[in-house]
N, C-alpha and C positions, 0 to 999 in steps of 0.2 A: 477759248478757255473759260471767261468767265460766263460763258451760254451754262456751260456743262456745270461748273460750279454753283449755280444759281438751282440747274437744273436736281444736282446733288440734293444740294437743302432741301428745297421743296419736296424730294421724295423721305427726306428723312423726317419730317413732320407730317407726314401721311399717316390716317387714324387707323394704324394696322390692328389696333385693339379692336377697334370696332368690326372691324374684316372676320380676327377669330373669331367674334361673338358672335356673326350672321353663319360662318361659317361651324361654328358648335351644334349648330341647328338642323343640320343640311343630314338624308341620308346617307351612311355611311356602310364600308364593307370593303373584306379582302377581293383582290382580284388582279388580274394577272400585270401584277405590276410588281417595279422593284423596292422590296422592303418596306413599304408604305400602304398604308389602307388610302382606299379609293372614296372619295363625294362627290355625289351624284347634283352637279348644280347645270341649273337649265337645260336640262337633256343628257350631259355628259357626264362621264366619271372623270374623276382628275385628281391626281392626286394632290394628297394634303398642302404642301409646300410650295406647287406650282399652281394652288387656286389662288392662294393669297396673293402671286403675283398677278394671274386674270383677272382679276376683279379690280386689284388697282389699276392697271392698265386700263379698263373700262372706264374706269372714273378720271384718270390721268395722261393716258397717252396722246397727244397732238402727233398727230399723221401729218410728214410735209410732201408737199406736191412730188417731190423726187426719189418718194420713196418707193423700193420694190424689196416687196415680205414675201420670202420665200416658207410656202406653209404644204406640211404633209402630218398625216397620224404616223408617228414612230416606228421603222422599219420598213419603211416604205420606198425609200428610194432617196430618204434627207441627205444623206451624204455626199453622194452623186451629184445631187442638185446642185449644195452649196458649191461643189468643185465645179462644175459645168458654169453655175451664175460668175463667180469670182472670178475665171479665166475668160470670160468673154467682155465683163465689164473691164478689165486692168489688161486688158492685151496691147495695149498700149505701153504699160509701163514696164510690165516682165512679158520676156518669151516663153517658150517651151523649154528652155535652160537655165534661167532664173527666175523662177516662178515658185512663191513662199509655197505654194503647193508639193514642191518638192519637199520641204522640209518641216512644214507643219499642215497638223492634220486637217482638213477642209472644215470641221467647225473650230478653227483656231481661226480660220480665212475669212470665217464667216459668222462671230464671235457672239452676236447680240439675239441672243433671245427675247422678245419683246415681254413676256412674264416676267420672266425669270431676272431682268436688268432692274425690276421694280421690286424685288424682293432682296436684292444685293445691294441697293443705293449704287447703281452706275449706270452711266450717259448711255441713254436708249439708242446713238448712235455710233458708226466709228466714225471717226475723220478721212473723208474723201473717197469713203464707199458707201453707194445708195444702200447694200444691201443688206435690210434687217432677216429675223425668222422667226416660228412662230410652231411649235404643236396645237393650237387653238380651232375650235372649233367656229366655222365661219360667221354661225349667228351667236356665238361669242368675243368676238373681234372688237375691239374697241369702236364703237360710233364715228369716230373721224376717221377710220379707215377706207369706210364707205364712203364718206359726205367729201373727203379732199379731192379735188379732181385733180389728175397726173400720178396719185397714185396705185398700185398695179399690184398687182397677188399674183404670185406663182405657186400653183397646187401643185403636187406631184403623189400620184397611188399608185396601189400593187394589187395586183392579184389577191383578194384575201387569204386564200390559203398560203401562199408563200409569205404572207404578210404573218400573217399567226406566226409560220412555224422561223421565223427568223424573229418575231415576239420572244418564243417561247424559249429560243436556243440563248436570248441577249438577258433574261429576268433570271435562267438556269444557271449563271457567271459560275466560274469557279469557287466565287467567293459566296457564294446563297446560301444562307444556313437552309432556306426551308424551300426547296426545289419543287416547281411543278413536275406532279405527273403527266403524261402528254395525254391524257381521260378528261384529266380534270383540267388543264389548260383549256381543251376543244370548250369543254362546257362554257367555262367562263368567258373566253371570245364570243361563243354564240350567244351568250347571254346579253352581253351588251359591256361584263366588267371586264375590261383592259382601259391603259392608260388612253383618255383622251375616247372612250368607246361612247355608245358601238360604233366599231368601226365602220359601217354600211351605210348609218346616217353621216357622219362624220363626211364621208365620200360623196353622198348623195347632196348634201348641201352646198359644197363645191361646186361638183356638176352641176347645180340648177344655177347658180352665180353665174359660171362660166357661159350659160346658153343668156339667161339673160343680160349681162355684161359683158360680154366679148373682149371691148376693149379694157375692161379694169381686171377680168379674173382669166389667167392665162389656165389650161386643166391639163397634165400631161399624166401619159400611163407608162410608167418604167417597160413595161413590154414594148412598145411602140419604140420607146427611145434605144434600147437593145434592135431592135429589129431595124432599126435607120436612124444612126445618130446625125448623121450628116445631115437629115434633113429636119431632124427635132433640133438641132441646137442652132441651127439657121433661123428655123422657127423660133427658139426662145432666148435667143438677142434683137431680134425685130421685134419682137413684144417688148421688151423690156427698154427699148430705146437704141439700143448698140448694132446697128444691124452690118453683116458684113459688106463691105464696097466689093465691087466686082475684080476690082487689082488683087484684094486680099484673100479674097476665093480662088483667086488664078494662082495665085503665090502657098496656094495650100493651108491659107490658116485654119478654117474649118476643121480640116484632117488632122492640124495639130491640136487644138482644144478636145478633139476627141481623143484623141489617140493619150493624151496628158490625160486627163479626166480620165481614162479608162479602169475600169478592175484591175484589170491584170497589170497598169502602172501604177497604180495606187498602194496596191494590195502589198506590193514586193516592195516597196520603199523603206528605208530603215524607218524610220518615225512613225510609219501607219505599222509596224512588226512589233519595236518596242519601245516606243512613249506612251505619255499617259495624258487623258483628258481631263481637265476638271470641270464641273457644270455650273457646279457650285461647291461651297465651303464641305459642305458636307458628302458630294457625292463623284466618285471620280473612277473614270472607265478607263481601262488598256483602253489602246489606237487599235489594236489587232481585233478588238468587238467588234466593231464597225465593219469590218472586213472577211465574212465567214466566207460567203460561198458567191454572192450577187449573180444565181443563176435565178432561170424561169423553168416552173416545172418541179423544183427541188422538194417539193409538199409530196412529191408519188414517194418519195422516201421514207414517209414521215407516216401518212395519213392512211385510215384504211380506208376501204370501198365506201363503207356506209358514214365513217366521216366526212370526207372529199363530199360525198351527195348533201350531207344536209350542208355544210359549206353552199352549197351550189342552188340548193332550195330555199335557202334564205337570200342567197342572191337574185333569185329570180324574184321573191316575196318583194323586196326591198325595192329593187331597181327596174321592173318591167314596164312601168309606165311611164319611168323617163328616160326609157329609150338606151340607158348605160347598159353594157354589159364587157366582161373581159375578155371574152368566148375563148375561155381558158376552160373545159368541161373536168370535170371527174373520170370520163372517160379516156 
């Protein structure tokens, strides 16, 4: 208690004046984000509200050995995650029938934004879960993320086109005054403006972590994890420390963490139908956002022939020489 306390102050004498005034500076512009213009610092766009916590966290954040930051570009599979990390860390403490997952939505589970707790004055941690999170772009990342050893990054990406078009479907809310067209959305993702873009670098500097790093940047691709979760979430408790014993694989818990975790349990839950999320003071999502469709492939809905291609052309531009690919085609 007085860690956190101490930790309070310190954030509330942070020279956030000085922040807006580097930040007054920065290119700016609309893009496919919600309600907010976009600046473009160190490579990335970000929105206005969630720089000024980047960038204190650069200057502020101390990374402890036990930490694991679960980090994705938005619409990407965060949700999933959080719910997948949280049940595999605490299965010890809840089952598959008292598990806060039943009744709050997985970023309630998984609460700490590491920006965003910098721009609210609140404890960058919870009590008695390793697990923070992060929209942040890798070479963005606060310096002691890297430099602390034990602690561990879990990426998680999507497919870009179904990444867009679940973008597009979450910025379009019912409450949007100024709704994208889906013309002019393609543009601006291919451009590079969406929150936290472009999203190709964003991805790409992940994967080059993860090749070089092994053991600190865990890389998972929501296809993979759809396609065998039994053996991705096996995977992504041994990376993160929690790995299952072979009694507990016999006794089925694997198959419960997923089958809990799942869409289709998630999705039907009263709290993920009709609660509400807050992120911050000013900005707060139905649970049912989070929740549209979580298939692969949902972009042939959306997208025409010659959008899907340049999608697919900028993926090859982007990604051919280090070896990524989704082999998700246009075709």
């Amino acid at each position: 208690m007085e860690h956190d306390h101490l930790e309070r102050e310190e954030k509330e004498s942070f020279p956030k004046k000085e922040v807006q005034e580097t930040i007054s500076s920065l290119p700016r512009a609309r893009g496919l984000a919600l309600s907010e213009d976009l600046c473009q610092y160190q490579g990335f766009w970000v929105g206005l509200n969630a720089l000024v916590g980047v960038i204190l966290a650069q200057q502020h954040f101390q990374a402890q050995p036990t930490d694991i930051i679960l980090s994705s570009i938005p619409k990407s599979g965060t949700t999933w995650l959080k719910a997948l990390s949280f049940a595999i860390v605490t299965r010890n403490r809840y089952d598959d029938v008292n598990s806060p997952l039943l009744t709050e939505i997985s970023h309630e589970c998984v609460p700490v934004f590491i920006e965003f707790s910098f721009i609210q004055n609140k404890s960058c941690r919870s009590p008695d879960l390793p697990l923070l999170c992060t929209h942040t772009s890798f070479s963005c990342l606060p310096k002691s993320v890297i430099a602390t050893p034990g602690c561990k990054i879990v990426y998680i990406c999507r497919d870009p086109k179904d990444t867009f078009i679940s973008m597009w479907h979450f910025v379009n809310s019912p409450k949007s005054t100024d709704p994208f067209l889906l013309e002019e959305a393609v543009e601006l993702f291919c451009q590079g403006l969406s929150f936290q873009g472009p999203y190709w670098d964003h991805v790409l500097e992940y994967w080059n972590a993860s090749l070089e790093m092994p053991e600190k940047v865990l890389f998972l691709k929501y296809e993979d994890i759809k396609s065998n979760p039994v053996f991705h979430v096996k995977r992504l408790a041994e990376f993160m420390g929690y790995p299952f014993a072979l009694e507990e694989e016999s006794k089925g818990m694997v198959q419960k963490v997923v089958e809990l975790c799942s869409f289709e349990k998630l999705s039907t839950l009263e709290v993920n139908k009709t609660g509400k999320y807050k992120l911050r003071d000013e900005l707060e999502f139905e649970n049912r956002s989070f929740f549209r469709k979580g298939a692969v492939g949902d972009w042939k809905n959306y997208l025409t022939p010659e959008m899907a291609a340049r999608f697919d052309q900028i993926s090859e531009q982007k990604w051919k020489a280090s070896g990524l690919s989704f082999n998700v085609t246009s075709s």
